[in-house]
DOBAPA-488182 format. One record per residue (C-alpha): residue number from 1; x negated, y negated, z. Coordinates in steps of 0.25 Angstrom, whole numbers. Layout:
BEGIN
PT   resi       X       Y       Z
PT    NUM       X       Y       Z
...
***
This chain:
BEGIN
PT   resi       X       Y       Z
PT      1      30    -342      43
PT      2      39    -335      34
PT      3      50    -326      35
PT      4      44    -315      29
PT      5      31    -317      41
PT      6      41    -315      52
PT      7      49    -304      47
PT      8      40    -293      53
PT      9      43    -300      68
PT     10      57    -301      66
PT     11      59    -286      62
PT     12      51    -282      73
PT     13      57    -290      82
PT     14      71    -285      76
PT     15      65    -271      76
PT     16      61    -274      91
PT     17      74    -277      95
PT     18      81    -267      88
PT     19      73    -258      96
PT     20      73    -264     108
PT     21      90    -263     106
PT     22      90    -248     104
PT     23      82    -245     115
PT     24      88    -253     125
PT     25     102    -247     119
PT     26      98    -233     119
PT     27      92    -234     132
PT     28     104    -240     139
PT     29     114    -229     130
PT     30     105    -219     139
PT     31     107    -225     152
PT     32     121    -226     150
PT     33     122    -211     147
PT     34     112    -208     157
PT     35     125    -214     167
PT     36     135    -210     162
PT     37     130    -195     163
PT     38     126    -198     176
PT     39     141    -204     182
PT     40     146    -191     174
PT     41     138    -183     181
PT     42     140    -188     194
PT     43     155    -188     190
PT     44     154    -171     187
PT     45     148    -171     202
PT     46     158    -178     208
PT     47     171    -171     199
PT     48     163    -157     203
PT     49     161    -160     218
PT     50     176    -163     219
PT     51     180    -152     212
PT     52     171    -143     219
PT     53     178    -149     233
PT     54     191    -148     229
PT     55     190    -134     225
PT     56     183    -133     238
PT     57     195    -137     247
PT     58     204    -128     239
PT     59     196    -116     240
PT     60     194    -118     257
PT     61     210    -122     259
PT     62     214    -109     252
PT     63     202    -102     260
PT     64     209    -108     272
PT     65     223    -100     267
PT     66     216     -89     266
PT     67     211     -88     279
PT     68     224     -90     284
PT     69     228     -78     277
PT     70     219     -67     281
PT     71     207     -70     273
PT     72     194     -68     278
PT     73     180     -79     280
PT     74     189     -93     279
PT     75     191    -100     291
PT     76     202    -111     295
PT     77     213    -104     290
PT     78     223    -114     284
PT     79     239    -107     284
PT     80     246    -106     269
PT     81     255    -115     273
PT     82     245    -126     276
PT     83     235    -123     266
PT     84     245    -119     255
PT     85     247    -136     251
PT     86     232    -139     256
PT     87     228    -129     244
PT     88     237    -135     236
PT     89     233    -149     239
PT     90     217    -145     236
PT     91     223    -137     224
PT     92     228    -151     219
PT     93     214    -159     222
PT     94     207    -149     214
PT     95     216    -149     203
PT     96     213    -164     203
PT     97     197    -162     203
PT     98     199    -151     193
PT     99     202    -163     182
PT    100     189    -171     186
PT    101     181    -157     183
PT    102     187    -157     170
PT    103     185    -169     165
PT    104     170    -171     170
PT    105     165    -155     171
PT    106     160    -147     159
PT    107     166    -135     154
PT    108     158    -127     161
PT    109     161    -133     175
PT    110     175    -135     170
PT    111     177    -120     169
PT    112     168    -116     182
PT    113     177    -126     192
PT    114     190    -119     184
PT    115     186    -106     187
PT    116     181    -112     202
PT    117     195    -117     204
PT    118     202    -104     197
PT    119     195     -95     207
PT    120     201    -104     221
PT    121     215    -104     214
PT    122     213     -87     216
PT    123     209     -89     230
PT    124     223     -98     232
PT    125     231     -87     224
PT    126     224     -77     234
PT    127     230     -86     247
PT    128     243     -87     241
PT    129     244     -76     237
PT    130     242     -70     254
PT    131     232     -60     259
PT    132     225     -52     249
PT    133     213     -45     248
PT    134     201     -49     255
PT    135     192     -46     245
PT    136     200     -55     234
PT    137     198     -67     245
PT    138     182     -64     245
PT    139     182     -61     228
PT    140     192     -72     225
PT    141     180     -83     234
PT    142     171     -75     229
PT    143     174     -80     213
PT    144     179     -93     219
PT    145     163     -96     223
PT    146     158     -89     211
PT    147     169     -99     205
PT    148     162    -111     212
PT    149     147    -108     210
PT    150     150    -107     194
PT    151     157    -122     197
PT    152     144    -127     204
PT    153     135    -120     195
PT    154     141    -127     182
PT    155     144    -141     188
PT    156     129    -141     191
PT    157     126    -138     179
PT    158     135    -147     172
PT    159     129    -159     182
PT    160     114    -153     180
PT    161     112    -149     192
PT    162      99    -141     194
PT    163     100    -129     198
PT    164     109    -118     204
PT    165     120    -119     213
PT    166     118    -116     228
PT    167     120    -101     229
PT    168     136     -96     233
PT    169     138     -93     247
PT    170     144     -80     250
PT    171     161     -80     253
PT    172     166     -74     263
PT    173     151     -76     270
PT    174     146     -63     278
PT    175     145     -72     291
PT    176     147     -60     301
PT    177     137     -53     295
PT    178     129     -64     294
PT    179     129     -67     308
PT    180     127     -50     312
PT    181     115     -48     304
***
């Protein structure tokens, strides 16, 4: 048999292979995308969840001041003196977190845990600041959960979570009315 007889078996067989090596290169190209935008993502939860915790605590020991200085619906007041370097403390672990956000987080979730931040930095100046206003204490949580539902609003999205956030509850709650109605 000659050359020129085998020479359609060894292109396809070369062809084949060729093929056969693009496939299985292209598939396994996918899968490690497929992974890596799955430990990413799973990475973005776990940096937003801390944030969102730390943020938390800061916000609660500086409610805890607050109740120890006259304002209204906190309980477990917390004296300045003991809740002045817990606030700082908390002040510190989110500062720490704040650095994961920005380097895993998108813009828009960059700005919207910013602003989240911003807004219980005014409640702290509030505290410090002694007894003011009531109604600043009610507007200032009130843009503080504004602040935070725009937060969970964007790290869904930028995690592609389905659908909207659970609906805000209201601050201070009504619960006497609640309970005479």
């Amino acid at each position: 048999m000659a050359l020129w007889d085998q020479l359609p078996a060894l292109i396809g067989v070369a062809v084949g292979s060729l093929g056969s090596y693009a496939v299985q290169s292209l598939t396994e190209r996918r899968r490690w995308k497929r992974q890596r935008e799955e430990r990413w993502d799973e990475k973005r939860f776990e940096t937003y969840g801390r944030y969102a915790n730390a943020l938390k605590a800061q916000l609660r020991v500086a409610q805890r001041i607050g109740a120890a200085i006259g304002f209204a619906d906190v309980a477990d007041p917390l004296p300045s003196a003991d809740g002045l370097p817990l606030l700082a403390d908390a002040e510190s672990h989110r500062a720490t977190e704040w650095e994961s956000v920005l380097l895993v987080g998108d813009a828009v979730t960059i700005a919207a845990a910013r602003r989240w931040h911003e807004s219980i930095w005014t409640i702290e100046l509030l505290i410090r600041e002694g007894p003011v206003d009531a109604g600043m204490w009610v507007k200032a949580h009130r843009l503080a959960s504004e602040a935070r539902d725009a937060f969970y609003a964007s790290a869904r999205r930028d995690l592609g979570i389905n659908g909207a956030p659970p609906p805000s509850g209201q601050w201070p709650r009504q619960w006497r009315s609640e309970l005479s109605g």
